[in-house]
N, C-alpha and C positions, 0 to 999 in steps of 0.2 A: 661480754665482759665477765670476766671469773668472778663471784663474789666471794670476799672472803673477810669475814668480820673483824678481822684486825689491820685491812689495807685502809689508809687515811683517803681518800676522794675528796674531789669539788664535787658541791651538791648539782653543780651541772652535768657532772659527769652520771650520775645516780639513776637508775633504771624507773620508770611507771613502775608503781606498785610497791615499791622498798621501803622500809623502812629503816630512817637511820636516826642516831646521834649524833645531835649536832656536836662538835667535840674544840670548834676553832674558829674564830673571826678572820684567820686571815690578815690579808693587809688592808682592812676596813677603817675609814675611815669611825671617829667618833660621833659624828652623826649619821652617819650611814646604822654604826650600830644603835643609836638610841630611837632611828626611825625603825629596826626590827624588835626592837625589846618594848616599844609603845603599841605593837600588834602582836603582842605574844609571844614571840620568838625568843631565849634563850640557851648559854650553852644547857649542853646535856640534856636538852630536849628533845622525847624521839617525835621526826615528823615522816608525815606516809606520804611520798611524791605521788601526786595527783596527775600532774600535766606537766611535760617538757618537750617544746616543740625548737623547730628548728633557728628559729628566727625572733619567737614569744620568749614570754618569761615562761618563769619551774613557777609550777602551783603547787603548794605543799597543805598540806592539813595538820591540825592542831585541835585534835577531840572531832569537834564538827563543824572548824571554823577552818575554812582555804585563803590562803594567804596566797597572792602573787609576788614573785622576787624577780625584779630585773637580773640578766643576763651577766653585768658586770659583778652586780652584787653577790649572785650564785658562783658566778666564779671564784671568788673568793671564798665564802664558807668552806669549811673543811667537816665531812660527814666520815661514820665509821659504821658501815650496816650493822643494822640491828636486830633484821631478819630478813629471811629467805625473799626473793618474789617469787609467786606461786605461776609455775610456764607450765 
């Protein structure tokens, strides 16, 4: 996938190792978002994908704290890279 810091992604779609801004909820429910902003999550927050597998949740990081986000839920967020991943 090309990365290009101003294309809008689902954080599912988001490479191991990227870092992005979160930039959109999506069509997230209100409690779906107040279960992400009660473990840290907010917009405009850069997180560095940890883990995305094919069937699991995205593991995201937050300083030094890994958050799991279900699949439906990743689908939803809207990320904008924030940096390179290093290949």
């Amino acid at each position: 996938m090309e990365k290009n810091k101003d294309l809008e992604i689902s954080l599912l779609d988001a490479l191991v190792g990227a870092v992005v801004d979160l930039v959109s909820w999506g069509s997230l429910s209100q409690e779906d978002i107040r279960k992400l902003t009660d473990v840290g999550i907010y917009l405009d927050l850069p997180l560095t994908v940890s883990s995305v597998t094919i069937s699991g949740p995205v593991v995201v990081a937050i300083s030094n704290v890994h958050v799991a986000i279900g699949r439906p839920v990743a689908k939803e967020l809207k990320v904008l890279w924030n940096k390179e991943v290093d290949e």
